[in-house]
N, C-alpha and C positions, 0 to 999 in steps of 0.2 A: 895181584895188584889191581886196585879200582881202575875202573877204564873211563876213558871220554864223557862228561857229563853222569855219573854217578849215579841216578836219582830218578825220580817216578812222578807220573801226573797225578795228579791227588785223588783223581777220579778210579785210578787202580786202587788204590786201597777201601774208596768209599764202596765200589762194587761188593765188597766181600761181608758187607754191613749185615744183609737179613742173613747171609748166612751163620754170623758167629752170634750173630742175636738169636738164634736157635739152641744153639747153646747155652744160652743164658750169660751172655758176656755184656759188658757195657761198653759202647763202644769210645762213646765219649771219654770216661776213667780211663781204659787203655791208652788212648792217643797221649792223654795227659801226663800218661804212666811214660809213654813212650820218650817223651819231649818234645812232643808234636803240636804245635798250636797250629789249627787249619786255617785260623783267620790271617795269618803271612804266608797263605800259598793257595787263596782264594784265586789267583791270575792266572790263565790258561799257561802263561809263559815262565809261571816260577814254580820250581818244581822241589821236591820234598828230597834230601839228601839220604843217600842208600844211607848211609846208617842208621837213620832214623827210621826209616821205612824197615828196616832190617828186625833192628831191637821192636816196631811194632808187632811183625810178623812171627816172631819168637812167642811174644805175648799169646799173642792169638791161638799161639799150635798148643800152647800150653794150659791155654783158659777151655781151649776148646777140644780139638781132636787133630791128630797129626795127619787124618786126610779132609783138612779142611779143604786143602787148595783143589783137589776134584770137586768136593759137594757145594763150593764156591760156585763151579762150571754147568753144573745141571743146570740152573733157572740164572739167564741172562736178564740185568736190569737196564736202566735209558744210558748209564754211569758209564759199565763198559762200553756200549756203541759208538758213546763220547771218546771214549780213550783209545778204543780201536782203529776209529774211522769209519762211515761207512764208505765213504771212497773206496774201500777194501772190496766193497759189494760189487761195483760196477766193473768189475773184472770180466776178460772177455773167456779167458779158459781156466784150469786150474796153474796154466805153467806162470799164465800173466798177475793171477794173484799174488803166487809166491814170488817172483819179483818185485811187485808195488809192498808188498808185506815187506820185505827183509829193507829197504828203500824205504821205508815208512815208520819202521820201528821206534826208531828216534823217540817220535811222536808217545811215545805208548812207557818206555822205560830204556834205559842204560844199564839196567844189573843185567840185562841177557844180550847177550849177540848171537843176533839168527843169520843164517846163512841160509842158502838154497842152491844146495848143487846138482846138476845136473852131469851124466858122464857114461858110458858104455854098458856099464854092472846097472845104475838103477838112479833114481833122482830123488831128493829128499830135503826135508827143510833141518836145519841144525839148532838146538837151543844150546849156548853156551853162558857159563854164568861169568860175568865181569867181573863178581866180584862174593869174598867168599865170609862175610861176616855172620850169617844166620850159626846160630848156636842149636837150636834144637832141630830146626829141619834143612840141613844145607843143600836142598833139592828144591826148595819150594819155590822158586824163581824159575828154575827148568820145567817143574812139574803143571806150574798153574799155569803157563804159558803155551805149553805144549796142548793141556788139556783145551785152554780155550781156542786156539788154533782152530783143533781138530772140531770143535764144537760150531766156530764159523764157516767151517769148509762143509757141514755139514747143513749149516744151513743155507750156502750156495746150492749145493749141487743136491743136494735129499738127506732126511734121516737114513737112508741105509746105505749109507757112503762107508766104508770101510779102507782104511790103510791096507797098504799092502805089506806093514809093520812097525809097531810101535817099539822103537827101542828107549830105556829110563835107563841111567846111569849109575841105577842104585836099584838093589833089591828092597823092598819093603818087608817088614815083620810079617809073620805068616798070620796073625789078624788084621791086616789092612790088604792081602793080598788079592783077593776077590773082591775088595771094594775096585782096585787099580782095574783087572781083568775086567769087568762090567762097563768101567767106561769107557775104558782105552779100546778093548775088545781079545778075542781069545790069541791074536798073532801080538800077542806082547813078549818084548825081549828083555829082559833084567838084566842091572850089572852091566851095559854094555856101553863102550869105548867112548861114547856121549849119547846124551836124551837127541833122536832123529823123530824123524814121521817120514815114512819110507811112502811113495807112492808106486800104486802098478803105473805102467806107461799108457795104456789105453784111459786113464783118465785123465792124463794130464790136457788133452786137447779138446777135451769135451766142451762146445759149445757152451756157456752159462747163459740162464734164461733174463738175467738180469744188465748183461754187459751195456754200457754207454760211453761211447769213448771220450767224446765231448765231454762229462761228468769227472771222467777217469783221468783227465789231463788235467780238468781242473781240481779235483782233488791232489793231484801229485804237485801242482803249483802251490797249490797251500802248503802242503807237506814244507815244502824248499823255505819258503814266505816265514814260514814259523821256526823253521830252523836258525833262520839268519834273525826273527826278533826277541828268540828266546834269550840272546845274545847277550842281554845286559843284567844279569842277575847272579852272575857268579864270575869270580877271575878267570876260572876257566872257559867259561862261556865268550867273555873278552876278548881272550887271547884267542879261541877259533875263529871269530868275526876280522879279527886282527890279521890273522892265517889268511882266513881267507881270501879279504880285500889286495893282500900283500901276491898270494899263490897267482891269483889270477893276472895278476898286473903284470908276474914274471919276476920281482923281485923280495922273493919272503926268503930269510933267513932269521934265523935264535937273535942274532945282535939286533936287526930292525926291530924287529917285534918287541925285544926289551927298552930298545930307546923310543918306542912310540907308548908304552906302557910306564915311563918315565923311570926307568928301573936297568939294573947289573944284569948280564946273562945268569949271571948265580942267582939272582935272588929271584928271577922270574922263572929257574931249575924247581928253588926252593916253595915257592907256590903254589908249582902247578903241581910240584912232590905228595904238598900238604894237601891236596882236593885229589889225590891220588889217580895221577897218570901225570905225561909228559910232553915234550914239544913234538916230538917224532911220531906217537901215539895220537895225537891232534890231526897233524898233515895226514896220516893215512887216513884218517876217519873221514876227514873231509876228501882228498879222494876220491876214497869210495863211493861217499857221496854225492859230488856232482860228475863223476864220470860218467854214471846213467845220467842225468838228468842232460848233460851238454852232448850225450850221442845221440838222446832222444829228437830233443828241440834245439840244437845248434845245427849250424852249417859245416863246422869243422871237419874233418877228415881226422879217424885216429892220431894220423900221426902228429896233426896240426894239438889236438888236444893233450896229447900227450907230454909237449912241450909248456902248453898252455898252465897243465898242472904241477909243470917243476919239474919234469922226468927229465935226466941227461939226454935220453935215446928213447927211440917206438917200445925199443924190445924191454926193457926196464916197466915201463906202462903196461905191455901187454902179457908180463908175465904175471903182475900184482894183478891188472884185473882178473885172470881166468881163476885166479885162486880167490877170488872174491866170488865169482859168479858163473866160474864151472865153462866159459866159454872167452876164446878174444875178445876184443874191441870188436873188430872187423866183421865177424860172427854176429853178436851181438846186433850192429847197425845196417847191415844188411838181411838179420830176419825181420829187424823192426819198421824195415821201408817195406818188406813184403805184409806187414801186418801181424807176424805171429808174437810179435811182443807190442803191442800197443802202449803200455806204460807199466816200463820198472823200475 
């Protein structure tokens, strides 16, 4: 099922331009091929529907080579720095990026959901794909994101940064095999339960030479700022600004939401069906997302927020968040008054 906002900043697709132009691809006839017109999605805030992004990226594996989405990753251009953030940079350790990362995603695309969990065995970031419409390479969402990931944590901390394991969710043919091995590096895992990036522990807390916390707050303020004006570009986008306004007030349910959308609970079902995801699918997302954001910089107490965002009870709140983020509410806000999470 397509998840929460479906769809990509136009700048992810433009990034992968010199590389398929190495091929000898055109990139303009593709997009066109695709049914892509870039000049309705020239706004930072409107963003190109996974399907369309999809059927491009079909294109491209086809025009070109099935491990485009690595040779995408070698040589970074201004596009993805755009699409990434550099907010992502001013991260204080490796544990504070992958929170501001998976927190910040939004920003970058909806066909993946990253997570970052932390837990007793080992800590790791998750690519999961939203959504399953790629025909010739149905990894290419996990794969190129994983890759570039790894490629900016690499330029945080040094080129000889090393996972402590790369897991892909798919084996690749035995001629693209050593292309994956080369960049990912020789502790790659195939075939496994989902695409991860496993970290050893002694790097997660390593000082970064670049951390600004100042910079990193107000990065993650924009983050939120864009989320709430990306808002009016799709029905679904709508109806989260809708959620939202409603969640926070205390009083969001399906029937408000329909009658301020001037519309039947059925047909605002029917909608949100047709842009593929749902009302309940909505509220978690947002959740997720401002529960860091209201632990960080509100006054609230868990449990005051926990109500704040709809929860019947603390325990309801504090069970969703550890499965988002590998840790309590309570955990959470008391490492980040000590400083060890600055912005997630």
């Amino acid at each position: 099922m397509h998840q929460l906002l479906a769809n990509s900043y136009s700048g992810t697709l433009k990034f992968l331009q010199p590389t398929i132009e190495k091929y000898g691809v055109d990139v303009d006839s593709t997009l066109v091929e695709a049914g892509i017109d870039m000049n309705k999605f020239n706004s930072i805030y409107k963003r190109i529907p996974c399907h369309l992004s999809s059927k491009y990226v079909d294109l491209i594996v086809k025009k070109s080579s099935p491990i485009v989405a690595i040779k995408a990753c070698e040589h970074l251009n201004p596009a993805i720095f755009q699409s990434f953030g550099t907010g992502l940079l001013f991260s204080k350790s490796l544990t504070d990026f992958c929170h501001r990362y998976v927190n910040g995603f939004a920003f970058i695309s909806s066909a993946i959901n990253v997570n970052f969990i932390q837990d007793s065995f080992e800590s790791y970031l998750t690519f999961d794909e939203n959504t399953y419409l790629n025909e010739v390479n149905s990894n290419f969402y996990s794969d190129i994101f994983a890759a570039l990931t790894l490629k900016f944590i690499k330029l945080m901390i040094g080129a000889d940064f090393k996972a402590k394991k790369v897991c892909l969710s798919w084996t690749p043919d035995d001629y693209m095999l050593q292309e994956y091995i080369d960049y990912f590096g020789e502790n790659i895992e195939f075939s496994a339960d989902k695409t991860k990036i496993v970290f050893d522990y002694n790097s997660l807390d390593v000082e970064l030479p670049f951390a600004n916390e100042k910079l990193a707050k107000q990065s993650d303020k924009m983050v939120v700022e864009f989320l709430k004006r990306s808002s009016a570009f799709n029905f679904t986008s709508k109806v989260s600004n809708i959620i939202l306004k409603l969640l926070l007030n205390g009083n969001c349910s399906k029937l408000n939401v329909a009658e301020i959308c001037g519309i039947s609970e059925r047909t605002l079902n029917n909608k949100l069906n047709a842009e593929g995801t749902n009302f309940k699918s909505i509220v978690e997302k947002i959740r997720k997302s401002y529960s860091i954001y209201y632990l960080q910089e509100g006054n609230l107490t868990p449990e005051q927020l926990a109500f704040k965002l709809g929860y019947c009870n603390y325990g309801n709140f504090s069970r969703a968040f550890k499965a988002w983020y590998g840790v309590s509410p309570l955990h959470y806000k008391n490492d980040h008054k000590k400083g060890i999470l600055l912005a997630s």
